[in-house]
Backbone as CSV, one residue per row, in Angstrom:
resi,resn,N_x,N_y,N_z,CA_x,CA_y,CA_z,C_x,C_y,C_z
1,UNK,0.835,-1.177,0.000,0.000,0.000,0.000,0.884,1.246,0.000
2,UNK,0.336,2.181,-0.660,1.062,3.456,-0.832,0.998,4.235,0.523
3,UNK,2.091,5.009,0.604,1.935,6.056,1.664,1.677,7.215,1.274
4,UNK,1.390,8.594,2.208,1.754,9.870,1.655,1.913,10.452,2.745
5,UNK,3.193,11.374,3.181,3.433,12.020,4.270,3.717,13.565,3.929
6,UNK,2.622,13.884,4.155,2.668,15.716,3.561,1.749,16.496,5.131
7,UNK,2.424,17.535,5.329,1.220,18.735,6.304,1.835,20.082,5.329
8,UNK,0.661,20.508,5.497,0.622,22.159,5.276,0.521,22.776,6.487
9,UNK,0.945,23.355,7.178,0.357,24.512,8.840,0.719,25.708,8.434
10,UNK,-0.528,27.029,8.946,-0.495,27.981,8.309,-0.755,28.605,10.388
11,UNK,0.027,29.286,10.656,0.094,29.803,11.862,1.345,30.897,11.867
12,UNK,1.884,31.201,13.939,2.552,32.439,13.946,3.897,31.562,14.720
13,UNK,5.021,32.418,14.137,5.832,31.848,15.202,5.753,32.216,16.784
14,UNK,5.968,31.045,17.918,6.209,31.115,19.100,7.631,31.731,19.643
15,UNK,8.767,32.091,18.595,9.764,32.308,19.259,10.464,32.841,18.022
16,UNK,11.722,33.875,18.568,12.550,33.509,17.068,13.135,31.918,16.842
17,UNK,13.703,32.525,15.129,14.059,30.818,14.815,15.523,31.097,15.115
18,UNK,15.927,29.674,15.860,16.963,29.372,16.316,17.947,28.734,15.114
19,UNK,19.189,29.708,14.536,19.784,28.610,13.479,21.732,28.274,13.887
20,UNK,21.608,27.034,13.452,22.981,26.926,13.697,23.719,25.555,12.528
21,UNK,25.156,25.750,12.296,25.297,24.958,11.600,25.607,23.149,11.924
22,UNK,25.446,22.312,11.099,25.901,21.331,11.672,27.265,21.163,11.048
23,UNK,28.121,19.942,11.609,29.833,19.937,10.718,29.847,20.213,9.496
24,UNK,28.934,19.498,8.626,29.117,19.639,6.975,28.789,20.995,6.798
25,UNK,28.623,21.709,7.692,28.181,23.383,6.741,26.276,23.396,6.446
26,UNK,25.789,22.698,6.572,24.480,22.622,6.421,23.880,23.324,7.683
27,UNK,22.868,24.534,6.693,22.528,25.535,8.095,20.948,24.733,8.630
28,UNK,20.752,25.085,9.940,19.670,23.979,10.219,19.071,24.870,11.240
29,UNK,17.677,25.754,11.097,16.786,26.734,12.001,15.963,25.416,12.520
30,UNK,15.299,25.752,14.131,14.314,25.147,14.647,13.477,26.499,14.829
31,UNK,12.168,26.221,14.561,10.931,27.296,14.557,9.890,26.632,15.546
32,UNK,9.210,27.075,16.045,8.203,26.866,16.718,6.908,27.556,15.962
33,UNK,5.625,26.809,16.191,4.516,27.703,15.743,2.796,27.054,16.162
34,UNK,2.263,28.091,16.717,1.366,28.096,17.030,0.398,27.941,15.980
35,UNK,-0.886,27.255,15.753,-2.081,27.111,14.773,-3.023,26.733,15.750
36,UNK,-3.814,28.068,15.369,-5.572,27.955,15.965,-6.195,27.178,15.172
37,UNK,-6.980,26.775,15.794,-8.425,25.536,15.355,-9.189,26.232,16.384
38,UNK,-10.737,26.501,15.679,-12.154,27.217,16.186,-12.860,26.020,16.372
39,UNK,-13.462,25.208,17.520,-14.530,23.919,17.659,-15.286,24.625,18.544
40,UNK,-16.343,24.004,18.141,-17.902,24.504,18.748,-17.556,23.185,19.997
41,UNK,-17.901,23.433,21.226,-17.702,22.550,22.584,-19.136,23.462,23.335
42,UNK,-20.133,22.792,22.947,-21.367,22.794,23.648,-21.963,23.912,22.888
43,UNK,-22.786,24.806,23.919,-22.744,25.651,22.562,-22.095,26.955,22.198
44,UNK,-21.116,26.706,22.114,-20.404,28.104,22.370,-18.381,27.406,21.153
45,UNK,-18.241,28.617,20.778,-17.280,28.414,19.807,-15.729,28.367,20.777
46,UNK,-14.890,27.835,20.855,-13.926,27.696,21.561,-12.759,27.786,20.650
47,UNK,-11.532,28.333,20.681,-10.468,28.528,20.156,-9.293,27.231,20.757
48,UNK,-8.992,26.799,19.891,-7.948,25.328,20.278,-6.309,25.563,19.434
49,UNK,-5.288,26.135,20.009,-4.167,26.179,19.673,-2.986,24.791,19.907
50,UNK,-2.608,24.229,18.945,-1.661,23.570,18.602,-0.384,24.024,18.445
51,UNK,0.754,23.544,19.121,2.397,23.806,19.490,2.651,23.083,18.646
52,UNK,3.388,23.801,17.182,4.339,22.499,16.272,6.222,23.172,16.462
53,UNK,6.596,21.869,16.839,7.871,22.450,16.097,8.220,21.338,14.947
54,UNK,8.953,23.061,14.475,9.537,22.507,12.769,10.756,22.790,12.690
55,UNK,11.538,21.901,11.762,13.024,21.919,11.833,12.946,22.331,9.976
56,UNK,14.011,23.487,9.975,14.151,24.025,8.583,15.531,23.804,7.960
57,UNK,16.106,22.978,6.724,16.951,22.891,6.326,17.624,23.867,5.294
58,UNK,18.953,23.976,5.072,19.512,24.983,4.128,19.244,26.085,4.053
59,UNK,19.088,26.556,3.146,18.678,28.091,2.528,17.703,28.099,3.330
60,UNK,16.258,27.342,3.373,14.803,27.624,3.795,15.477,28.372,5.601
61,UNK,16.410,27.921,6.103,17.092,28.021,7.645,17.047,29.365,7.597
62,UNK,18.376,29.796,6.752,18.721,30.963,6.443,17.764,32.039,6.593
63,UNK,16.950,31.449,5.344,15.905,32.728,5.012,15.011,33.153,6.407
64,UNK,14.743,31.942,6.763,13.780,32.360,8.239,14.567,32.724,9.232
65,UNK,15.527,32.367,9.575,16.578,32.862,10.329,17.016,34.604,10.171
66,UNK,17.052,35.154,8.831,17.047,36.553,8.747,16.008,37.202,8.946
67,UNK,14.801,37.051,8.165,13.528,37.597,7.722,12.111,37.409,8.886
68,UNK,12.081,36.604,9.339,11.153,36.021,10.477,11.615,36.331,11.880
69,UNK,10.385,36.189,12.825,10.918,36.568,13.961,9.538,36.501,14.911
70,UNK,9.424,36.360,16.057,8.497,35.525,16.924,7.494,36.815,16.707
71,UNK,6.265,35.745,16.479,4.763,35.995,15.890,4.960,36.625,14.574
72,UNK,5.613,36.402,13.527,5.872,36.231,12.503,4.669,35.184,11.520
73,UNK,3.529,35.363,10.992,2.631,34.463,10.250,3.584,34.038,9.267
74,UNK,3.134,32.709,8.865,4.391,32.047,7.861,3.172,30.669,7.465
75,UNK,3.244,29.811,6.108,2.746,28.972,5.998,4.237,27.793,5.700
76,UNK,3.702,26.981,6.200,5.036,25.586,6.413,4.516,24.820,5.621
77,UNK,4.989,24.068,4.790,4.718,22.586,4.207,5.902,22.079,4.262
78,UNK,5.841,20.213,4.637,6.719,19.545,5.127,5.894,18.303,5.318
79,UNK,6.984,17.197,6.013,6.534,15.830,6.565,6.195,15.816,7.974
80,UNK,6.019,14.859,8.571,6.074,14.358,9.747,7.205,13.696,9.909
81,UNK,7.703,13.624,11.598,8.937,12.857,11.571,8.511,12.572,13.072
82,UNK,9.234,11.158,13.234,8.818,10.787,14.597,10.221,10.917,15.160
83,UNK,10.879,11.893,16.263,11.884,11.883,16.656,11.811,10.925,18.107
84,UNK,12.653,10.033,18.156,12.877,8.968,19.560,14.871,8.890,19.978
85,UNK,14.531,9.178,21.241,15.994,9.190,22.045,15.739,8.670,23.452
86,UNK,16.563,8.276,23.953,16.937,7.819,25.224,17.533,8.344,26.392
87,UNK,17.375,8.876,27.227,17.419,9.468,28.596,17.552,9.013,29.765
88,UNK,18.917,8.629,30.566,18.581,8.010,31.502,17.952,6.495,32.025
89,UNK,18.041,5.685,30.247,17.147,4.533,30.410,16.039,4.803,30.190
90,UNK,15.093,6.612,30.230,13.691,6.192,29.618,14.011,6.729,28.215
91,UNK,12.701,5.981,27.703,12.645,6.185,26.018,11.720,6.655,26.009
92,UNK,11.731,8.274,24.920,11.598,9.233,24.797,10.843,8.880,23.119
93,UNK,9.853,9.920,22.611,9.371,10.423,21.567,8.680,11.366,21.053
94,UNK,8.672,12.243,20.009,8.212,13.030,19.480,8.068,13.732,18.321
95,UNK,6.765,14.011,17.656,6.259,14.239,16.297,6.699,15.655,15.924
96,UNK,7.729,15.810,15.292,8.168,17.182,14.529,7.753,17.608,12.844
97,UNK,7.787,18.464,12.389,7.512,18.259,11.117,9.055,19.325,10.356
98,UNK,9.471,18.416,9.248,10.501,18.569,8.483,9.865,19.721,7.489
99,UNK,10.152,20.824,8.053,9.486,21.728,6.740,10.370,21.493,5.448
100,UNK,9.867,21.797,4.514,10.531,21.645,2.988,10.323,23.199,1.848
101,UNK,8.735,23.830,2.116,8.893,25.073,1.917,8.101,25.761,2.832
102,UNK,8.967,26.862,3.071,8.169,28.454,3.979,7.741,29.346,2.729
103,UNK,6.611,29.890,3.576,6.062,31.216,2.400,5.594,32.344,3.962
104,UNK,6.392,33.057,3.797,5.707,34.311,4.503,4.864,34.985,4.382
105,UNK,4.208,35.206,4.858,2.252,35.536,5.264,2.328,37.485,5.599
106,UNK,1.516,37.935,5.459,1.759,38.937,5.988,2.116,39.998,5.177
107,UNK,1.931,41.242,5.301,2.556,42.691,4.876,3.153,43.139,6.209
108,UNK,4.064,44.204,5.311,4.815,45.202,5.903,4.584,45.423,7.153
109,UNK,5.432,45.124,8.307,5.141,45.795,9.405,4.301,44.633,10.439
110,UNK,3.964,43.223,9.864,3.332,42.466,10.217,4.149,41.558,11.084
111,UNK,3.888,40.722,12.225,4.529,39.669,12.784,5.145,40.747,14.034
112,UNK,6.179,40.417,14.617,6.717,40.355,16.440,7.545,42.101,15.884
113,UNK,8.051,41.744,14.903,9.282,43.183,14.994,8.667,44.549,15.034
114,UNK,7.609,44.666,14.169,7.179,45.603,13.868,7.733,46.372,12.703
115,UNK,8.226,45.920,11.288,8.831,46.502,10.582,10.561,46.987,10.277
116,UNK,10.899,45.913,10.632,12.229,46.474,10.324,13.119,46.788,11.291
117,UNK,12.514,46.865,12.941,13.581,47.265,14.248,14.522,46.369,14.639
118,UNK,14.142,45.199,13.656,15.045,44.318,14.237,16.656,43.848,13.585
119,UNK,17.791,43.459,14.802,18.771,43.569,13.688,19.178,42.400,13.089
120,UNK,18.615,41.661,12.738,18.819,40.706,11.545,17.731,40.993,10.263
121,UNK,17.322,42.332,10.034,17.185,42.753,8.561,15.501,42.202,8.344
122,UNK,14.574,42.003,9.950,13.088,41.566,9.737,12.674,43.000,9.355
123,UNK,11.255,42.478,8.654,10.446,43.781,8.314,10.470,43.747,6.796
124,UNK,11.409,42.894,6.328,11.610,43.274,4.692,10.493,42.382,4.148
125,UNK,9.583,43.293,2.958,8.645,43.166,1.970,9.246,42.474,0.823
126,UNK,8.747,41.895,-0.052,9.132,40.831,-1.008,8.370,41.263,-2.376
127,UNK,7.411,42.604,-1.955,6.871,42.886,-3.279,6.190,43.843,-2.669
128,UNK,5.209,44.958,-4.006,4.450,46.091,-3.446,3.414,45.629,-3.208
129,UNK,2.513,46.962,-2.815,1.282,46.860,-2.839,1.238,46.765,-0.602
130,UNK,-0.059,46.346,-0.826,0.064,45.743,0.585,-1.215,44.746,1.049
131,UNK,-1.383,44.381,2.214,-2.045,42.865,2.458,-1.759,41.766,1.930
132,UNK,-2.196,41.457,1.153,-2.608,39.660,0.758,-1.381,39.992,-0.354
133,UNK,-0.968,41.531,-0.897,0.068,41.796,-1.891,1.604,41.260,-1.974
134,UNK,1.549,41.451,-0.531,3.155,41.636,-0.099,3.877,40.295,0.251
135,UNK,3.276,39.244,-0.321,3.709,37.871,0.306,4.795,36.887,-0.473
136,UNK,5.713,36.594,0.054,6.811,35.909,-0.994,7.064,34.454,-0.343
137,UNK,7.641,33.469,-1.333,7.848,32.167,-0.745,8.964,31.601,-1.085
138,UNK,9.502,30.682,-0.056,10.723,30.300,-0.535,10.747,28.674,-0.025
139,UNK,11.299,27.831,-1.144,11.298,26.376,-0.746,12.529,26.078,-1.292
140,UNK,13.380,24.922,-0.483,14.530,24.582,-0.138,15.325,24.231,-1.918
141,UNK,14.587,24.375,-2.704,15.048,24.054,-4.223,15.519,25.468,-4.679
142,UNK,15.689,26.176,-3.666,16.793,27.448,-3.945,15.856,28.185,-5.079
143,UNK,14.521,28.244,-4.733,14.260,29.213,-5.782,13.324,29.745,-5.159
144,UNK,13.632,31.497,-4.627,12.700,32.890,-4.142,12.008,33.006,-5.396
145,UNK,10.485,33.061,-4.946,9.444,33.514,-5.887,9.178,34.393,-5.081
146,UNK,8.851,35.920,-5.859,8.079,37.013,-5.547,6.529,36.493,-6.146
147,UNK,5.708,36.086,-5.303,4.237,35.986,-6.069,3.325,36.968,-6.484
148,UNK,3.953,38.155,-6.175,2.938,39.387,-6.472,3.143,40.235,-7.503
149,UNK,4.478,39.639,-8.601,4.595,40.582,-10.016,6.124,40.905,-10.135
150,UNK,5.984,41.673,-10.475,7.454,42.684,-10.553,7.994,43.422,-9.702
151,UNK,9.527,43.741,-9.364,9.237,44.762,-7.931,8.614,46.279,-8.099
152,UNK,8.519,46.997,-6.879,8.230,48.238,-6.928,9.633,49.127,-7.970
153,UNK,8.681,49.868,-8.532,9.824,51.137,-9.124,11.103,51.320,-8.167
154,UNK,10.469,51.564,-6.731,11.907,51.926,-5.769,13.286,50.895,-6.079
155,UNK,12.944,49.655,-6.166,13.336,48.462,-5.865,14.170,47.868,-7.375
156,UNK,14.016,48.865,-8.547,14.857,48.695,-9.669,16.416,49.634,-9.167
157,UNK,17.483,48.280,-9.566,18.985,49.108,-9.380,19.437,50.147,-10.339
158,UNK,18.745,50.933,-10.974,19.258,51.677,-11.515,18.854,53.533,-11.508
């Protein structure tokens, strides 16, 4: 029988992303992120938040590692991974998800920094316009898509 191991989670980060390298040079961010779920529990609508952490490889590290920053909206797609270790003799487990591509959510000024105060270069826009405009994505096949067109006039080098 076939498998298929895919999640999409569309939520905020819980923290900044933590990046560091491993020996081979491969950069490797851990993100945390919160996703609401709305369930009706009697009669009344209740808000249900889910804790994921996600582990980001290469470039995808990088990019969130500069650009992102706690409560940062971001959409993740990735696998599941069952991480198990040993402690003391007890045995340990837990469900992480291997992101594969990030797309940042959000306009200008959106997420924890507030635009740009921060000094690893958060706040930066990926295209004009603004709202649903300003959103860019990046997946670990090394290729930044601007999804919203061409850049702004400002944003030509010449």
């Amino acid at each position: 029988m076939a498998s298929f191991n895919r999640v999409i989670l569309v939520g905020n980060l819980t923290r900044d992303p933590e990046l560091r390298y491993i020996p081979s040079g491969t950069a490797v961010s851990d993100i945390g992120l919160a996703v609401n779920d709305r369930v009706k529990k009697g009669d009344q609508w209740v808000d249900e938040t889910t804790f994921v952490d996600i582990t980001l490889w290469g470039r995808t590290a990088e990019i969130a590692n500069e650009y992102l920053s706690k409560g940062s909206p971001v959409l993740i797609e990735g696998r599941l991974k069952l991480d198990r270790w040993e402690k003391d003799g007890q045995k340990f487990s837990k469900l992480k998800v291997t992101g594969d591509k990030l797309q940042m959510l959000g306009g200008r000024g959106e997420g924890g920094s507030g635009g740009g105060g921060g000094s690893r270069g958060r706040g930066r826009s990926t295209g004009g316009g603004g709202g649903g405009d300003d959103m860019g994505s990046y997946d670990d096949g090394d290729q930044y898509s601007n999804v919203s067109g061409p850049p702004p006039s400002d944003d030509i080098p010449f």
